[in-house]
FIKELO-611136 format. One record per residue (C-alpha): residue number from 1; residue in three letters; x, y, z. Coordinates in steps of 0.001 Angstrom, whole numbers. Example, Ala and Ser with C-alpha at 12.3 -4.5 7.8 and 13.67 -1.06 7.14 Angstrom:
BEGIN
1:ALA:12300:-4500:7800
2:SER:13670:-1060:7140
This chain:
BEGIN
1:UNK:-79698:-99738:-115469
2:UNK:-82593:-101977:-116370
3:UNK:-84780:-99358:-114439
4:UNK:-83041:-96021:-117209
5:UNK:-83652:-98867:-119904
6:UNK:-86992:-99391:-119356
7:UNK:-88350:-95532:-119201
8:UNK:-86581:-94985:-122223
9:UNK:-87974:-97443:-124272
10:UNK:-91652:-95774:-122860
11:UNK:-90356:-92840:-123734
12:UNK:-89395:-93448:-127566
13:UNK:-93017:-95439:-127545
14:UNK:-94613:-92622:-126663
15:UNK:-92953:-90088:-129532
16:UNK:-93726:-92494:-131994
17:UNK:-90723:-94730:-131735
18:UNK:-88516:-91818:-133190
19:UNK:-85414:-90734:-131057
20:UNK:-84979:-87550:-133458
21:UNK:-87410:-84764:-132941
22:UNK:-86817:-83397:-136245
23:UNK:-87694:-86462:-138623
24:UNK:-91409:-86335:-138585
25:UNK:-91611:-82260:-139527
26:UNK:-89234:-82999:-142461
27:UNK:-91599:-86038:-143639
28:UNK:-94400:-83936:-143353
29:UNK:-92912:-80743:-145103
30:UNK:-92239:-83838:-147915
31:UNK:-95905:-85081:-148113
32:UNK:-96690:-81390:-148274
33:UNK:-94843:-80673:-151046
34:UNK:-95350:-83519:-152841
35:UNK:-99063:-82540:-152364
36:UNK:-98766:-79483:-153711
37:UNK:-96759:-80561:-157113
38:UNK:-99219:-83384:-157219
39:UNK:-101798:-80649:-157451
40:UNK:-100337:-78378:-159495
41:UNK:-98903:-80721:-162805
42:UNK:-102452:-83042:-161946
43:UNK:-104228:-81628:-165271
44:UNK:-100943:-81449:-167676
45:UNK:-100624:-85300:-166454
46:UNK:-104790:-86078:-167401
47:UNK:-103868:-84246:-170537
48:UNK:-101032:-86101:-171455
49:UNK:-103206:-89183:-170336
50:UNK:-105799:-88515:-172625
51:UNK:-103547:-88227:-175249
52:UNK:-101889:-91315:-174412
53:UNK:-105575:-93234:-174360
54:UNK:-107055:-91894:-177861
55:UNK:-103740:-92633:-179107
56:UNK:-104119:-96019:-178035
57:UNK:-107842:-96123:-179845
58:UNK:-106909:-94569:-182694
59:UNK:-103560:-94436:-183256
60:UNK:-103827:-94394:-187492
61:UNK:-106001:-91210:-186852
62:UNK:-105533:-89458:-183538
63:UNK:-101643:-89720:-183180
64:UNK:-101179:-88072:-186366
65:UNK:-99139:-84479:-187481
66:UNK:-102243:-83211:-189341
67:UNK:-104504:-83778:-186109
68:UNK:-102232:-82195:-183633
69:UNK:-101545:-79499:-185951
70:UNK:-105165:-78845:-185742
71:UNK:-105801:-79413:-182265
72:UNK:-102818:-76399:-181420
73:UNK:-103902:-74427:-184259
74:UNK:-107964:-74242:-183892
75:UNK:-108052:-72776:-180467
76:UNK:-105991:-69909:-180575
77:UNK:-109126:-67379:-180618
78:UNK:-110724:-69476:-177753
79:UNK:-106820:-69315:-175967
80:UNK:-106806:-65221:-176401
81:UNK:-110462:-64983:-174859
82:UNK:-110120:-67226:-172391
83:UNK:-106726:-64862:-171203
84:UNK:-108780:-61680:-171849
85:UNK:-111789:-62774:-169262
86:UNK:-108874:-63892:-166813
87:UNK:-107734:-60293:-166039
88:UNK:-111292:-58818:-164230
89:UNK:-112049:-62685:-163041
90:UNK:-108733:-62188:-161174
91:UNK:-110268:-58918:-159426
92:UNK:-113356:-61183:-158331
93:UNK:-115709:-59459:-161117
94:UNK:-117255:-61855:-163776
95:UNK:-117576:-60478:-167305
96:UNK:-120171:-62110:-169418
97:UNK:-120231:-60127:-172575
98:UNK:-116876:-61010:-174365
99:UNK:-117689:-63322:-176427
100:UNK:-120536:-60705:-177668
101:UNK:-117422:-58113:-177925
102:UNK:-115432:-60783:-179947
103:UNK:-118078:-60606:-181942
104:UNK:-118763:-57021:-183068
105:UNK:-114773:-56689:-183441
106:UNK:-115109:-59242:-185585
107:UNK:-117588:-57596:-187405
108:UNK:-116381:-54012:-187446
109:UNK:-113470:-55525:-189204
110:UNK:-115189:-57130:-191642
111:UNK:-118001:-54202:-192493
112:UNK:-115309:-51640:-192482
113:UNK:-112567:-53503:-194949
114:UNK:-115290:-55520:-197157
115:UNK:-118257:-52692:-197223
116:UNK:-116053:-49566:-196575
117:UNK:-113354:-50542:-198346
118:UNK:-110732:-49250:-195142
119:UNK:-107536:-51368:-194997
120:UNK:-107411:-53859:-192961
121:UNK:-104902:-52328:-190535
122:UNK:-107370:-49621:-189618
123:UNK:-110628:-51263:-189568
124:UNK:-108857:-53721:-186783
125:UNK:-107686:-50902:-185007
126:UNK:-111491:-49337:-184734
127:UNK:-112486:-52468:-184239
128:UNK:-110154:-53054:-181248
129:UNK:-110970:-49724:-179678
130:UNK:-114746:-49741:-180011
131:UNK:-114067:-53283:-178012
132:UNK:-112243:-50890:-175193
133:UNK:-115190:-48741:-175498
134:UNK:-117488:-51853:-174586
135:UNK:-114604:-52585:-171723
136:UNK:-115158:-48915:-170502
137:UNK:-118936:-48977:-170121
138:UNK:-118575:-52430:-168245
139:UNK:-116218:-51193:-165834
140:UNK:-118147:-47451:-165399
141:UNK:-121637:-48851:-164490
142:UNK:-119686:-51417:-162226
143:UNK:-117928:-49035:-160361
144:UNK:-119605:-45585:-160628
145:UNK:-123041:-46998:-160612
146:UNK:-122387:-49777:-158279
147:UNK:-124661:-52519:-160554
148:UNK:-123261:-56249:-159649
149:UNK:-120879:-56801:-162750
150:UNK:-123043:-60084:-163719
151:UNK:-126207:-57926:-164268
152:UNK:-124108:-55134:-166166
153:UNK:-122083:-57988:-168687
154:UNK:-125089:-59805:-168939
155:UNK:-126803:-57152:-170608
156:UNK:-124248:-55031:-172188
157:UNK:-123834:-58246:-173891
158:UNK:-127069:-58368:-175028
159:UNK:-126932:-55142:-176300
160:UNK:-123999:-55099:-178136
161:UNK:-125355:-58272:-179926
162:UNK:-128212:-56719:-181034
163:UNK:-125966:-53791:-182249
164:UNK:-123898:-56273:-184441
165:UNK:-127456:-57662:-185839
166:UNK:-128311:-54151:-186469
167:UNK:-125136:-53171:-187995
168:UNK:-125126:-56285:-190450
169:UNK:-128654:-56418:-190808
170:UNK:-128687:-60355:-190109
171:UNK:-126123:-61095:-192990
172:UNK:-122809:-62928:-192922
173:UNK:-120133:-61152:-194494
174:UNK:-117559:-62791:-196440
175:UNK:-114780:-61472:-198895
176:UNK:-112077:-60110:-196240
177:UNK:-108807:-59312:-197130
178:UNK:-106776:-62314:-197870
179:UNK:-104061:-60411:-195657
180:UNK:-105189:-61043:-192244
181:UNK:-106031:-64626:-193420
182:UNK:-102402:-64844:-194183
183:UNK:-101626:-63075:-190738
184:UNK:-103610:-65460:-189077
185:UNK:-104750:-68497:-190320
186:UNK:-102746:-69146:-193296
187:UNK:-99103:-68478:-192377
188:UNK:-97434:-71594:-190162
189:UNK:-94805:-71790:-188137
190:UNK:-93744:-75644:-187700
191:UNK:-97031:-76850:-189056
192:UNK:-99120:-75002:-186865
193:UNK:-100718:-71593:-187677
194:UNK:-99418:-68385:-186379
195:UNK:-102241:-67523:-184561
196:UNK:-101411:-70309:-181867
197:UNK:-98485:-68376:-181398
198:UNK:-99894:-65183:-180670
199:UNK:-102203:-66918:-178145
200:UNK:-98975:-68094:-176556
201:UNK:-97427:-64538:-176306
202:UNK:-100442:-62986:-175007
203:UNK:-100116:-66048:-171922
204:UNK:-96188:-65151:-171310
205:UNK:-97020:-61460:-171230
206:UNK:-100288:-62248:-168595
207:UNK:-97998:-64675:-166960
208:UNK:-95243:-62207:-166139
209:UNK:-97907:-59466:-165605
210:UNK:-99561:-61534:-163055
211:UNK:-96390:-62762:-161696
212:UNK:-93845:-60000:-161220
213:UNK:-94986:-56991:-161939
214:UNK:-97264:-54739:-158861
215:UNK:-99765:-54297:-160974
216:UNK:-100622:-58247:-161342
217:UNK:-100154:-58158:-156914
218:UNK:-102895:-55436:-157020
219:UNK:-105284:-57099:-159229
220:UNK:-104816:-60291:-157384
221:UNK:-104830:-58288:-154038
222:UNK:-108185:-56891:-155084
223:UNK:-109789:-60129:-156026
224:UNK:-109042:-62024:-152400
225:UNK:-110284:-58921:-150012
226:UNK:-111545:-55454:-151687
227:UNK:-111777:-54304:-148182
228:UNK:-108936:-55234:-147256
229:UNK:-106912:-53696:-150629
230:UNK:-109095:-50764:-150234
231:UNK:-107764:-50440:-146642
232:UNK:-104567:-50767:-147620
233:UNK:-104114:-48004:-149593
234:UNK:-105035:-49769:-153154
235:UNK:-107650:-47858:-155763
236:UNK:-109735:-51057:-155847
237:UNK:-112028:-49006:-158704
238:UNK:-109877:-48118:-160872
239:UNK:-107970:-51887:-160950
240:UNK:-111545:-53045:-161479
241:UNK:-112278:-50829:-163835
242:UNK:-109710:-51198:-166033
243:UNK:-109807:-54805:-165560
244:UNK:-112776:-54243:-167457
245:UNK:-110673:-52563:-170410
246:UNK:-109027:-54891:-170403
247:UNK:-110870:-57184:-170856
248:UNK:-112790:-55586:-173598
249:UNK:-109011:-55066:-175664
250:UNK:-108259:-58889:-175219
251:UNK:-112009:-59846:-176500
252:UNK:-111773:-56874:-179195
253:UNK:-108031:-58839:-180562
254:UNK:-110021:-62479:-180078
255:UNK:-112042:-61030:-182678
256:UNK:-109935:-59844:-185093
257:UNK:-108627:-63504:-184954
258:UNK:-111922:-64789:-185405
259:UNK:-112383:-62661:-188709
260:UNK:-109198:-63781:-189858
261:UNK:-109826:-67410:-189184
262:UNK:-113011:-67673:-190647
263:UNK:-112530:-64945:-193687
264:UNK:-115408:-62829:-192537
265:UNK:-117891:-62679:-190284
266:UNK:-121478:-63548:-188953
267:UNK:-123952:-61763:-186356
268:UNK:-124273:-65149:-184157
269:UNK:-120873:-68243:-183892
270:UNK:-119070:-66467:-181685
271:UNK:-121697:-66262:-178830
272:UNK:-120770:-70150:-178873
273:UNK:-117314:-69307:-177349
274:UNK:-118742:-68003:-173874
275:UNK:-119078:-71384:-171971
276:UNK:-115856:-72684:-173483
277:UNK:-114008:-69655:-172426
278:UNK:-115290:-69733:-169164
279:UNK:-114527:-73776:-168375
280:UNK:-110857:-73353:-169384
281:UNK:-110638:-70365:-166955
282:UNK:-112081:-72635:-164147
283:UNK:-110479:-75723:-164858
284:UNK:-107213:-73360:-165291
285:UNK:-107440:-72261:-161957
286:UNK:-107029:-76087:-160468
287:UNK:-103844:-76693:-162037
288:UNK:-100113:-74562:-162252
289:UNK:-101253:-72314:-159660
290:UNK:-104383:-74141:-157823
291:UNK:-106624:-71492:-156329
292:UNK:-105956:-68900:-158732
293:UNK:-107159:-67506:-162164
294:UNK:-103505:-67680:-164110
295:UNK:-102325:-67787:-167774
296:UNK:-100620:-70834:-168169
297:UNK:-103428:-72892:-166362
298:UNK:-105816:-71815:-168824
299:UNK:-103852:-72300:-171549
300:UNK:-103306:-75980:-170569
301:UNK:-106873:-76552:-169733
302:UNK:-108142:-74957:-173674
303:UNK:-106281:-77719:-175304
304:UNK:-106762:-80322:-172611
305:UNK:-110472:-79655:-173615
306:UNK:-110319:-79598:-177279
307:UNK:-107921:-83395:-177253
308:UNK:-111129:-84999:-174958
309:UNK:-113309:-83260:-177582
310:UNK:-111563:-84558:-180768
311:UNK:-110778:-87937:-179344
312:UNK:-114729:-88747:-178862
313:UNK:-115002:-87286:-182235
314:UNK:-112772:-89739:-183518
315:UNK:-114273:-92593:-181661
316:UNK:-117905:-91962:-183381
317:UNK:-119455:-89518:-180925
318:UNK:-122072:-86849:-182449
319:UNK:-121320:-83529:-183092
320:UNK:-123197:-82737:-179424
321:UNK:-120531:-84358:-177324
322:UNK:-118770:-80905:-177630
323:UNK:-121692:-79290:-175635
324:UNK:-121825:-82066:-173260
325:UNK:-118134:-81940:-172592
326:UNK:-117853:-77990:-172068
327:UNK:-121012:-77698:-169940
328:UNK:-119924:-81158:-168180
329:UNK:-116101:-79656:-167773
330:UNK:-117889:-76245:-166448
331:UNK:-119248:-77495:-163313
332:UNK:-116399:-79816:-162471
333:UNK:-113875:-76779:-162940
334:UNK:-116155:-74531:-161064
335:UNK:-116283:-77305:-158201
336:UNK:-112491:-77943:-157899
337:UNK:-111484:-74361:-158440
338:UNK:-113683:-73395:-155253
339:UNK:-112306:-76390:-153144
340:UNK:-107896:-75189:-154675
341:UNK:-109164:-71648:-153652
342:UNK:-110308:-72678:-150322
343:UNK:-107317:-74936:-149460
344:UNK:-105226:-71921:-150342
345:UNK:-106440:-69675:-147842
346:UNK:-106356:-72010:-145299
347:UNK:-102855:-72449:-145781
């Protein structure tokens, strides 16, 4: 008996002093998980952080209605954008020129209502569609042509800037209708503009799109493997093509926002939006869903941004910490969006 006793006890030495073969797969299936959640709520839990640490600095200032008001209700056109430039990100192609299409919607709303005299329903409607038209011309020399999409946004971009110089020969224009300002800017909904709200509509629809519909599969099929989706049956051009539309819609909406945010419109701010839009894309794509381009992600990341940004403002920092936090928050997003993505398709 001693001798049975004996192997036994080399035996349960040798498995790691466990007797039930089943106990270590279940702790690691827990580490796993726990892993993954980690990873997924990590940014909502910096966020609320943040909050919790410039509220502890500046509690009379930061942790106030007014400033959280317009922390939710400053961002909305930067929100929209950043979900626009998600959709053809999502089928692996980079598009460079919305913040340049923000800005000609932006002004095509304000030309055609202020120095047409059009109603402001239909200028934002041409102003919307000559955005698709910028959308359509991305997504044709990408996929007909076969140009990488970074040369083609990069300089349809630079193009259609020079068209909205040319258009309002250098000048700001002010004097829109007081309409969209109520539409927009001026109208609240629990003490936050309605614009933040249509920013969070725009990331439910994206969200489901993305989610549960096939088209969302497709696009997200497309932008792991285009050989493989093409393979498989998929029409990998036309998903990246009207990715591109897309694209161009969402940016053409961002800047009818814009217009009614500001009350008009000038040839040059809302370049300013293209690094910002791009960092809350990145950094979205580490959190929610790590690894992947999604609404909700981005939507966190836009006003996890804009708290670090105000709370340094609050402190005493200059007016460039905003640059040095986006560009800063750029390559960090970039970096940890690669490693999610990687992890993911190991996995």
């Amino acid at each position: 008996m001693s001798s049975e006793t004996e192997n036994q006890t080399a035996s349960l030495e040798h498995t790691g002093d466990s007797p039930d073969p089943g106990t270590e797969p279940a702790a690691r299936r827990g580490r796993w998980q726990a892993r993954i959640w980690g990873e997924r709520l990590a940014l909502p839990v910096v966020w609320l952080g943040t909050i919790a640490l410039f509220g502890a600095l500046r509690s009379n200032t930061f942790l106030t209605t007014a400033n959280f008001d317009n922390i939710f209700g400053s961002q909305a056109v930067l929100v929209v954008l950043t979900l626009g430039l998600l959709v053809p990100l999502t089928c692996g192609d980079y598009d460079l020129s919305v913040a340049s299409i923000m800005t000609l919607s932006a002004m095509i709303t304000a030309l055609l209502n202020v120095n047409d005299h059009f109603s402001i329903i239909p200028a934002c409607l041409v102003a919307v569609a000559a955005s698709g038209l910028v959308g359509v011309v991305n997504g044709g020399l990408t996929v007909l042509v076969g140009i990488d999409p970074f040369i083609v946004t990069l300089g349809t971009g630079t193009v259609v800037q020079g068209v909205v110089f040319w258009l309002s020969g250098s000048a700001t224009i002010t004097g829109l209708s007081n309409s969209l300002q109520q539409w927009v800017a001026i109208k609240q909904f629990a003490g936050i503009p309605v614009e933040f709200y249509y920013g969070l509509a725009l990331c439910l629809f994206l969200w489901y799109v993305f989610q549960y519909t096939p088209l969302g599969r497709r696009l997200l099929f497309v932008g792991r493997g285009r050989q493989v989706a093409r393979l498989s049956g998929l029409n990998v051009g036309g998903l990246r093509w009207g990715a591109f539309i897309a694209s161009g819609l969402i940016s053409g909406v961002a800047g009818v926002m814009y217009a009614g945010t500001t009350g008009g419109a000038d040839p040059s701010s809302g370049l300013s939006y293209l690094l910002p839009a791009f960092a809350a894309a990145f950094l979205g794509a580490t959190t929610i869903y790590p690894g992947r381009f999604n609404p909700f992600g981005s939507f966190i990341a836009v006003y996890f941004l804009i708290t670090g940004i105000t709370g340094l403002q609050l402190l005493g920092a200059q007016s460039y910490v905003q640059q040095l936090f986006y560009g800063g928050a750029f390559i960090i997003a970039v970096a940890l969006a690669r490693l999610a993505s990687r992890r993911s398709v190991e996995e």
